[in-house]
N, C-alpha and C positions, 0 to 999 in steps of 0.2 A: 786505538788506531787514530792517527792526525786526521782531523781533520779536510784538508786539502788532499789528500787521497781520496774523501768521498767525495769531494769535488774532481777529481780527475776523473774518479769512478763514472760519476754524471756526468761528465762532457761527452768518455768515451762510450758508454752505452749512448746516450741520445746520440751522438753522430754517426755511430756503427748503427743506429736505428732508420735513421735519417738516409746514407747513402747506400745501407740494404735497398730501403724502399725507393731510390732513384734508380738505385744499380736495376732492380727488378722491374720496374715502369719503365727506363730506355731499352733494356733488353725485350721488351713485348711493344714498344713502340718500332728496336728496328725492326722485329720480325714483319710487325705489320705490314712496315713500310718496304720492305723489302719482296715480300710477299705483293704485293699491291703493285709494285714496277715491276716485278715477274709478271705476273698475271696482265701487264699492260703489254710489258713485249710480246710476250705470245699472241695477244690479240692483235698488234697490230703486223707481226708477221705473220699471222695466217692472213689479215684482209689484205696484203699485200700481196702474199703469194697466190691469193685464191680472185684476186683481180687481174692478175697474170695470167691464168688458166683460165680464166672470159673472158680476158681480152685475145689469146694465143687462138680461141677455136677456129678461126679464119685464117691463119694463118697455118697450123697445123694440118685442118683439113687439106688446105689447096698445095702445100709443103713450100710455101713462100716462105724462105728463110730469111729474105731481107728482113721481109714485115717482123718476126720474130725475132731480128736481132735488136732492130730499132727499138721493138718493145722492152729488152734486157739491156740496152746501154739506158734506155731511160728510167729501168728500175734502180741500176745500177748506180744514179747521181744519188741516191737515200745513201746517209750517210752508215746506215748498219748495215745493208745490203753488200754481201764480199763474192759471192757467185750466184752466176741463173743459168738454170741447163734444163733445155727442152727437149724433150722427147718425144717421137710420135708412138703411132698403135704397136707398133712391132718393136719397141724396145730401143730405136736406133736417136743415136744423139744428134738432135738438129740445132743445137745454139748451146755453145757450152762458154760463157764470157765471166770474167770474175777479175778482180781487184787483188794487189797485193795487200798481204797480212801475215805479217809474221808470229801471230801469234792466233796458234790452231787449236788453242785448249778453249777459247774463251767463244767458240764459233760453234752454229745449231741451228741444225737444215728444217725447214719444212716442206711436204710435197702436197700439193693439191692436181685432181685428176683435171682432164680437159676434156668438155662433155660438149656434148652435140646438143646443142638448149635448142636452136630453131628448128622450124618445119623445114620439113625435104624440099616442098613446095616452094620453098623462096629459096631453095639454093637450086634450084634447076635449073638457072642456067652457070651454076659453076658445076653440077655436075649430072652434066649432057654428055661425056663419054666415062662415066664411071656405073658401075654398076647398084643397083638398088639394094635397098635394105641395108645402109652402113650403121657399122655397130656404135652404140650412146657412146662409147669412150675412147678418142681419137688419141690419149697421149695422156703424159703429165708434167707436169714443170717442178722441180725442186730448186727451191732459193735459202743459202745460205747467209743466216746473219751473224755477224757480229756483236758480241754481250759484253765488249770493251767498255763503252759508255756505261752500259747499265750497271757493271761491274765500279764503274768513278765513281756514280751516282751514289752508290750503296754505300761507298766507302768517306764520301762526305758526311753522308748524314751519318755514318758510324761515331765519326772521328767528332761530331758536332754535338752527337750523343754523350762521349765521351767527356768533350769539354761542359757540355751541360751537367754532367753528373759530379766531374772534380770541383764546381763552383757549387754543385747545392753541398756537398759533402763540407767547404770550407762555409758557407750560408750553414749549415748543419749545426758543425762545429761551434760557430759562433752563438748562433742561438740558443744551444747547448750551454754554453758556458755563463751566459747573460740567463738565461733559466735558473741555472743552480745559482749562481750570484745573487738575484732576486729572493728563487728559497732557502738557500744557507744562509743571508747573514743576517737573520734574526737567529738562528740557531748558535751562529758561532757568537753573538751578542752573549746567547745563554751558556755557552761552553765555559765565556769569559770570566763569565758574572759566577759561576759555577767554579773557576778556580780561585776567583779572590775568595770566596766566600771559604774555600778548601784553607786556605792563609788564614784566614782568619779575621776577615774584612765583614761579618754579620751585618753590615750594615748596606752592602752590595743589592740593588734592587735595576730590573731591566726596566725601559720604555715600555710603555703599553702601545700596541698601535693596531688598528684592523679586528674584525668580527672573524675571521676565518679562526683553521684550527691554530696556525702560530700562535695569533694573538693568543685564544685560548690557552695555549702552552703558555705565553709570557704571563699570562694573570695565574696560573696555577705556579708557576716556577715563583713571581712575586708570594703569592700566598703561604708558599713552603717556604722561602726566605724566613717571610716574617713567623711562621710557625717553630722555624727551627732556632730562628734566633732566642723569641719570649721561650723553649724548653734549656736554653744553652744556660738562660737566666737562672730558670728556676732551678734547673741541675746545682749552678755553680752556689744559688742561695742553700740547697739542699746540701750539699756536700759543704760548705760552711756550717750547716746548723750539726751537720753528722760529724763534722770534725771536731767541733764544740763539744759535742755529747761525749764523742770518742774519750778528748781529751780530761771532761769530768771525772766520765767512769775510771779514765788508768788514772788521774788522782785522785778516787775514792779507792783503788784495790789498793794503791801503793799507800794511805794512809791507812786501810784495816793492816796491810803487813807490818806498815811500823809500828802501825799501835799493839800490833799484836805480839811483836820479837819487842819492843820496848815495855811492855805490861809481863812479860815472863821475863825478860833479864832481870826488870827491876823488882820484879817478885822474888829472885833467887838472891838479889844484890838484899833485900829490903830482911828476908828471912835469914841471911849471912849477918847483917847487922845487929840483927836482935840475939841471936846466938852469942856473937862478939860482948853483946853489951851487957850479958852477964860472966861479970868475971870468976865465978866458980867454975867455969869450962876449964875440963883440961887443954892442956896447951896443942895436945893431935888434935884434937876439935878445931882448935881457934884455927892451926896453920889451914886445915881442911876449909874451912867459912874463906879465909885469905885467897885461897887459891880458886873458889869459887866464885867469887867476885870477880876475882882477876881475869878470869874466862870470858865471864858476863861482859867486863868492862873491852876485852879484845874482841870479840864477836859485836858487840854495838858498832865497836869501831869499824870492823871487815865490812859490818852491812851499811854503815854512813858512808865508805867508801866504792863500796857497790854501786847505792844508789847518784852517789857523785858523778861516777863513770858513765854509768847509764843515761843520766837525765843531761850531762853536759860532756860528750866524749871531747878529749883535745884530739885537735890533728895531730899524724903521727908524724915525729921528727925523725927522716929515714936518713940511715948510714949504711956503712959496710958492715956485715957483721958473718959472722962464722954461723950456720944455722946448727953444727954437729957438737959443736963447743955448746951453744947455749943450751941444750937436750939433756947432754951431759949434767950440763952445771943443774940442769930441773931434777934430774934425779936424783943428786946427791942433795939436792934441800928439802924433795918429800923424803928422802931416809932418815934428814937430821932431823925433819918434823916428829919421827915418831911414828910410824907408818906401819912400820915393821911390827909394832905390837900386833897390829890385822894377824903379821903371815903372808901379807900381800905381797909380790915379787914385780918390781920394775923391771923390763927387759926392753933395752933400745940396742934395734936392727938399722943397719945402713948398708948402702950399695955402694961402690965408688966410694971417691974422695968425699970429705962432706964439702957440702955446696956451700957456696958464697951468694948471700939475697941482701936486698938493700930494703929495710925495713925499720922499724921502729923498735928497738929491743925491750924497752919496758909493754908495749903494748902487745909482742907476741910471744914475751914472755908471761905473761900475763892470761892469755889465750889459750895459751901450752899448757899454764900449770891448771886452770879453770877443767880441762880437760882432762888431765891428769890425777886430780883429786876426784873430779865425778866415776873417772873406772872405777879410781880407787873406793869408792866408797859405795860403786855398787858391786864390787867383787864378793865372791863370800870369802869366807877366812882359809890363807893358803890358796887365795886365786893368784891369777898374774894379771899386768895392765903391757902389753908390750905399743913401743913407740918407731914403727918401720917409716924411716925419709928416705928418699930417693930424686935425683934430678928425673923429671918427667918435661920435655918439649923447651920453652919456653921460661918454666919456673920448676919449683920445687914440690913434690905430692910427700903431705905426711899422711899418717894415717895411726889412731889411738885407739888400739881395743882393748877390750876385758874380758874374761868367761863368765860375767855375771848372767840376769835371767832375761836382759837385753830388754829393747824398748817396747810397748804394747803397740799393737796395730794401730788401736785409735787415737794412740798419742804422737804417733810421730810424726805429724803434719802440722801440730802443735809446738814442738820439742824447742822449736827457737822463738815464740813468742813468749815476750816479755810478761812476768811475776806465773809462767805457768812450770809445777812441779808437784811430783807426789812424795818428796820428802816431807818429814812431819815439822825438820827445821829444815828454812833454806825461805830466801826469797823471788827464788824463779829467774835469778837475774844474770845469772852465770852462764849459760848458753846464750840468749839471747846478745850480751855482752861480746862472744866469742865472734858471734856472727858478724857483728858488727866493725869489732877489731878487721878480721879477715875481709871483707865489703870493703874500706878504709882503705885498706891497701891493692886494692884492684884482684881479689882475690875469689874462690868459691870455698864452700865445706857443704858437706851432706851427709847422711847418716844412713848405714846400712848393717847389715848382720855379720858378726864377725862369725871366722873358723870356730869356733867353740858355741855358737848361738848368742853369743853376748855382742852389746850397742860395739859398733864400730865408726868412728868418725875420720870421714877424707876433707882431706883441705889442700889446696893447692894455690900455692903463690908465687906470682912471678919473681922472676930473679931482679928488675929493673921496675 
């Protein structure tokens, strides 16, 4: 994952963090606040209204309506104040005065009663023709206010709320981003230092700076540097010393092989001599020593050339070549070899036209017949070696089996490393050879169990 996505990551959680907690403190600030100028209206339209109904009781009692309008045009100049309607004891409306307002949702009455607070005794002489024992509650007064204003108010400090919270959110943001900046870029210092060193720049070492845990990280990332670099050393001295050895050992196998095919040829070449060089042998003798020389002297040579191949392959000179044509042509020269004394039957299958591959003709002829001579000589007598091509994808699929008793389990993981064989002649170099032709030419081969249970080898080569 980039980088800079954990940085987006860290802006957007810390300011999703940030205007949660503002969104959630202004929304329990408005309530308070809101709550708090309620609770103020209320209060002050009751002492409003409830000073109207102590100020009405003289008014009410005597049913002087002047007094009681005068009282209600002067509650009336408060600017929330939208109606005042006085009532006496029996229900009947003595002052009913109110202000236009078009707007009747935002309006909410209060009533307070009107009570007979002084003694009878000081009203005796207003009521010398009224009869005694008047009842404590003369009436009541209900005043409507209007919650317009309180309704503005709410909505400033909503709106102010608002803009206090989109400015911590962008304050958020920021601080957010100035955070992660601060603790990512000694990280991304070590991302950096972490891909030169992936290139292959071992010599990549960050700043040290700070006791906290980064630093800590930068001294341990330093520390790993240098650890991985001195193991990169000794590996490469190690595998140096291991390819040195490698290379002993395959020129100590490859001089026990020569010395050992050159200690029996020239034992057969050395015992042909001595036969020859008495001349009492009959002449079947001699031609027989002759011809066994002559064997010796072509197998030294196959194996000088073996080893040639092996130790120095040339690049392959590719052409056009017929791949059906040259199969052909492989068969008809293990038949002229002699082959047939086995009983062994060549049998080449094709699908289609034969394919056209561009290749090196002495190198995969070479491959072909290496191939071809190993069925053959692990068939038993009157086995067959059959050679099925086919155009497969891209290039060409051969494939060479035999009915012999096919390869061991534990050798065929082996089968193409170089000087390994359980023939009692041969220098192991013939397969590995193969592999290597086919590799050369952008090619695969692999080994599997033929129809008969006998070694079967696939190769496949492009056509280009």
């Amino acid at each position: 994952m980039k980088l800079r996505s954990v940085t987006t990551r860290m802006v957007i959680a810390t300011t999703f963090l940030v205007a949660l907690i503002t969104i959630a403190f202004s929304q329990i600030f408005l309530y308070q606040s809101k709550k708090a100028l309620i609770n103020d209206f209320i209060r002050q339209a009751r002492s409003l209204t409830e000073n109207l109904a102590l100020n009405a009781e003289l008014g009410v009692l005597l049913e002087d309506v002047e007094s009681l309008e005068a009282l209600g045009q002067n509650l009336l100049k408060e600017e929330m104040v939208k109606r005042v309607q006085i009532e006496n004891q029996q229900g009947k409306i003595m002052v009913d005065l109110a202000k236009e307002d078009e707007n009747k949702e935002l309006q909410k009455s209060f009533t307070a009663p009107v009570i007979l607070s002084r003694p009878e005794d000081e009203l005796s002489v207003f009521l010398s023709n009224r009869q005694e024992g008047l009842n404590k509650i003369l009436g009541k007064v209900k005043v409507t206010f209007s919650q317009k204003r309180l309704q503005i108010i709410i909505n400033k400090i909503r709106w102010r709320i608002y803009v206090f919270a989109f400015f911590g959110f962008v304050f958020g943001g920021f601080i957010a981003w100035y955070l992660s900046w601060i603790i990512l870029k000694p990280i991304k210092r070590l991302v950096q230092a972490s891909k030169a060193i992936a290139e292959g720049d071992w010599d990549m070492r960050v700043k040290e700076s700070g006791d906290d845990e980064i630093g800590q990280l930068t001294r341990d990332f330093n520390r790993m540097a240098a650890s991985l670099a001195k193991k990169k050393q000794e590996l490469e001295d190690s595998y140096r010393e291991l390819s040195r050895q490698e290379r002993m050992a395959e020129i100590g196998r490859f001089s026990t092989i020569i010395a050992h095919e050159l200690k029996n040829s020239l034992g057969v070449i050395k015992g042909s001599i001595n036969i020859l060089a008495k001349k009492k042998e009959a002449k079947k003798t001699q031609e027989t020593m002759v011809k066994y020389i002559n064997e010796e002297v072509t197998r030294l040579n196959q194996l000088a050339e073996e080893f040639l191949v092996f130790a120095r392959p040339p690049q392959p000179k590719k052409e056009k070549l017929n791949l059906g044509e040259l199969i052909h042509k492989l068969k008809a020269l293990t038949e002229a070899q002699g082959y047939k004394e086995k009983g062994v039957k060549v049998k080449v299958e094709s699908e289609g036209e034969y394919p056209i591959i561009y290749g090196d003709k002495n190198q995969i002829f070479q491959a072909l017949l290496n191939l071809l001579e190993n069925g053959i000589q692990s068939s038993p007598e009157g086995g067959e070696v059959s050679i099925n091509f086919r155009t497969e994808g891209e290039g060409v699929k051969i494939e060479v089996s035999d009915n012999g008793p096919g390869v061991r389990v534990e050798d065929q993981e082996k089968i193409f490393e170089p000087f390994f064989t359980r023939k009692e002649k041969g220098t192991g170099l013939g397969l590995s050879i193969v592999k290597r032709i086919v590799e050369m030419h952008n090619g695969k081969i692999s080994l599997c169990k033929s129809k008969t249970g006998g070694a079967c080898f696939k190769l496949w080569l492009p056509k280009e």
